[in-house]
C-alpha positions as CSV (number, residue, x, y, z in Angstrom):
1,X,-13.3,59.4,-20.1
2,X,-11.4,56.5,-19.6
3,X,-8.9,58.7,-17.2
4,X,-11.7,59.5,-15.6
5,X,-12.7,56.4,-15.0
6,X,-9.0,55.0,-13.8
7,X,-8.5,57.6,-11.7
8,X,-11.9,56.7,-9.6
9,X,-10.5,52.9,-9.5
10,X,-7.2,54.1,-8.0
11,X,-8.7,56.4,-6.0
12,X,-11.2,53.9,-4.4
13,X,-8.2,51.0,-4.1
14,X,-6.2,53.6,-2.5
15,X,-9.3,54.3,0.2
16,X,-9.5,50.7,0.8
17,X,-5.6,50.0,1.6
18,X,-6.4,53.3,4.0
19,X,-9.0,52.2,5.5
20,X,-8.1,48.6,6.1
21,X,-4.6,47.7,6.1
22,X,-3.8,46.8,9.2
23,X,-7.1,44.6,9.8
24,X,-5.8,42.8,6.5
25,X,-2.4,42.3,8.0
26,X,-3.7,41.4,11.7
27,X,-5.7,38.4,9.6
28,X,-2.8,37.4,7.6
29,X,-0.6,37.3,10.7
30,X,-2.9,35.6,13.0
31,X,-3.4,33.1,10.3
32,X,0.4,32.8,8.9
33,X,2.2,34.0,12.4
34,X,5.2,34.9,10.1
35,X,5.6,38.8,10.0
36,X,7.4,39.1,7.0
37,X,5.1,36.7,5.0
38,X,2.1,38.4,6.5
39,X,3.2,41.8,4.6
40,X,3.7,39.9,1.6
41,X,0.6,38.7,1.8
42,X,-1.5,41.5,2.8
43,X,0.1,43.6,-0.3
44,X,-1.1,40.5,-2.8
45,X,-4.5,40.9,-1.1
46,X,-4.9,44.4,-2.1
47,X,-3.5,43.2,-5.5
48,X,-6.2,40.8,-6.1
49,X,-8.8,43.2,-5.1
50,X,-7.5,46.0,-7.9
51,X,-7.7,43.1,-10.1
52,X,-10.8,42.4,-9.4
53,X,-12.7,45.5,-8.5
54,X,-14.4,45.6,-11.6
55,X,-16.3,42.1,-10.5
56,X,-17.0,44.3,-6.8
57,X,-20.3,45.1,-5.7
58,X,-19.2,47.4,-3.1
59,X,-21.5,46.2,-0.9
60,X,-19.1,44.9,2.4
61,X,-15.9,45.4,1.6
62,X,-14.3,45.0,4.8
63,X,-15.7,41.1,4.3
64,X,-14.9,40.9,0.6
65,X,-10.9,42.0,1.5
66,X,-11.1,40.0,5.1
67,X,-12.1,37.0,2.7
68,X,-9.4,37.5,-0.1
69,X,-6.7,38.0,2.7
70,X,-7.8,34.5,4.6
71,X,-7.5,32.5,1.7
72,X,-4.1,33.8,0.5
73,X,-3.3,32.8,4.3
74,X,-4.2,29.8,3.9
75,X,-2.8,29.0,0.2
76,X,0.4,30.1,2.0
77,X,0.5,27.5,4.8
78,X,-0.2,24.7,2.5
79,X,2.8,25.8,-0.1
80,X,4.9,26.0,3.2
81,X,3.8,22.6,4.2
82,X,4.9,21.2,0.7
83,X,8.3,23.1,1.2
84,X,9.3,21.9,4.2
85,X,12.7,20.4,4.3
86,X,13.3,17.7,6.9
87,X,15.4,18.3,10.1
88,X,18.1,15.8,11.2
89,X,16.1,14.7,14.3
90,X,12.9,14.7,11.9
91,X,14.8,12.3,9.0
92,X,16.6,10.4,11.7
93,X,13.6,9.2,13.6
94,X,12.0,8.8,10.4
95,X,15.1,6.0,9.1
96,X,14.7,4.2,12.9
97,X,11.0,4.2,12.3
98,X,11.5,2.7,9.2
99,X,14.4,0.1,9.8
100,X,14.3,-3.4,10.8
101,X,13.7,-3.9,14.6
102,X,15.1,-7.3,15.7
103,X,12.3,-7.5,18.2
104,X,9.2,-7.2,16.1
105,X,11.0,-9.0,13.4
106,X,11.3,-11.6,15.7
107,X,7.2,-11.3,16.8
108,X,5.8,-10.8,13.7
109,X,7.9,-14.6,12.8
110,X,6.2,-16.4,15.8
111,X,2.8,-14.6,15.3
112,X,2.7,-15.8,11.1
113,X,3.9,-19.2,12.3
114,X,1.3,-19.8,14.8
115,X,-1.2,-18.5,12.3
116,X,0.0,-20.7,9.4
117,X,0.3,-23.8,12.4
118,X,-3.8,-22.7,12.6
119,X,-4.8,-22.7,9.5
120,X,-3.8,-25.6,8.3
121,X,-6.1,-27.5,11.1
122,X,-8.9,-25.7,9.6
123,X,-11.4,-27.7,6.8
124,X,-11.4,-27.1,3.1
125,X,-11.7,-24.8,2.1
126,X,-11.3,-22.0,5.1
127,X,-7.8,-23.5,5.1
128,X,-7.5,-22.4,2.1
129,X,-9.0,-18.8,1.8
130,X,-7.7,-18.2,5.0
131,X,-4.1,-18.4,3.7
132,X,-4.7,-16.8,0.4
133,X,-6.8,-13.7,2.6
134,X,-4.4,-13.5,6.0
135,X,-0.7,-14.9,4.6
136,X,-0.3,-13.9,1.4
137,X,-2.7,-10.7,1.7
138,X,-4.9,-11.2,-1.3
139,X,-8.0,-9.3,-1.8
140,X,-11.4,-11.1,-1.6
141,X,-11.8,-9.9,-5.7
142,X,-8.3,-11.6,-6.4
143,X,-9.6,-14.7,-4.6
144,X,-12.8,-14.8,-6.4
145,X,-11.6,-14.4,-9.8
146,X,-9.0,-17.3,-9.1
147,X,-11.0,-19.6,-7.5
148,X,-13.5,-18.7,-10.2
149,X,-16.3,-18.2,-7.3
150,X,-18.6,-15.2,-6.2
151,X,-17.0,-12.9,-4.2
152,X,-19.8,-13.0,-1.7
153,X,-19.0,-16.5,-1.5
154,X,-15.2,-15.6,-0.4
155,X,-16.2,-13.1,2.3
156,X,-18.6,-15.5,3.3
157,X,-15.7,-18.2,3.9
158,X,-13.4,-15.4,4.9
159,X,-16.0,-14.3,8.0
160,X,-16.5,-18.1,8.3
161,X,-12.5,-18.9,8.5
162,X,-11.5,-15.9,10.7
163,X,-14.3,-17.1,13.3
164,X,-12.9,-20.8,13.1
165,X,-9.7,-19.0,14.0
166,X,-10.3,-17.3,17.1
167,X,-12.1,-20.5,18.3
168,X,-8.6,-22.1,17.7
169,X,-6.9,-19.2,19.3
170,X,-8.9,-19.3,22.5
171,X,-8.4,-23.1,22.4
172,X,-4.3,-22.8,22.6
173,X,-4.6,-19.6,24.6
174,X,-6.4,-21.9,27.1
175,X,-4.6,-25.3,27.0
C-alpha cells in the first residue's frame, strides 16, 4: 500500500516539474536575473513542493508552485545583498565619505561658534537648555532627569529657546 501510495506522489511531482518548469524558471529569472541561480532555484522549488505535497490541496497549483518559486527568489536577493563584498571604487568613496574634509571642518567650527556666541545672550534658563539640547546633544529625558524637572517642561524651554534663537539669527543676519 504504502508503494502505492509513493509511487502516486512521484508520479504527480513528476507531472508538475512537466507541466511547469519553465514558467517556474521564467519567475525565478525575471526575479533573480542570474541564470545559473535561477536553475538552482527553480529545482529547490520543486523540492519544497515534494516536501510539502502532503500539506497540498491540489486546488491551483500553477499559483501554489508560482508562489513557492517567488519567495525562494526573493530569499535569494536578500542573502546576496548580505554577501556582497565591496568594490575598490565602492570602499574608496566610502573612506572619502567618511574622512575629515578641511572645509566643513572648518564650517561646522564657525557655525557652533556662532551658536554658542547666541546662546549665551539668551535668559536663564534657555541659555542653559539650549546648550545642554543643541551643543552637547542631550536628549530632552537626560535634561529632565538632571535638572530634576518635567520633561514637558524641557521641550517647552527647548521650543521656547530655539524660537529666541532664530530671532537672534535674523537679528545678525540683518545687522
Amino acid at each position: 500500500m504504502v508503494i502505492i501510495k509513493e509511487t502516486k506522489v512521484s508520479d504527480k511531482i513528476v507531472r508538475l516539474i512537466d507541466d511547469y518548469q519553465r514558467l517556474i524558471f521564467s519567475i525565478c529569472y525575471k526575479i533573480t536575473a542570474d541564470y545559473f541561480a535561477s536553475e538552482d532555484i527553480s529545482q529547490e522549488t520543486f523540492i519544497c513542493a515534494y516536501q510539502n505535497l502532503h500539506r497540498f490541496d491540489e486546488t491551483n497549483e500553477k499559483a501554489y508552485l508560482a508562489r513557492i518559486a517567488t519567495n525562494k527568489s526573493i530569499d535569494y536577493l536578500r542573502k546576496a545583498a548580505n554577501r556582497q563584498i565591496p568594490t575598490e571604487d565602492i570602499f574608496f568613496k566610502h573612506q572619502i565619505d567618511c574622512g575629515s574634509q578641511p572645509e566643513a571642518d572648518c564650517i561646522q567650527a564657525e557655525i557652533h561658534k556662532k551658536l554658542r556666541r547666541l546662546i549665551e545672550k539668551l535668559k536663564p534658563p534657555y541659555g542653559e537648555i539650549a546648550l545642554a539640547y543643541y551643543v552637547k546633544e542631550k536628549t530632552p529625558k537626560e535634561i529632565a532627569d538632571e535638572r530634576k524637572t518635567n520633561i514637558k517642561t524641557i521641550q517647552t524651554q527647548i521650543y521656547r529657546a530655539r524660537e529666541m534663537l532664530k530671532i537672534e539669527y535674523r537679528k545678525e543676519d540683518e545687522g
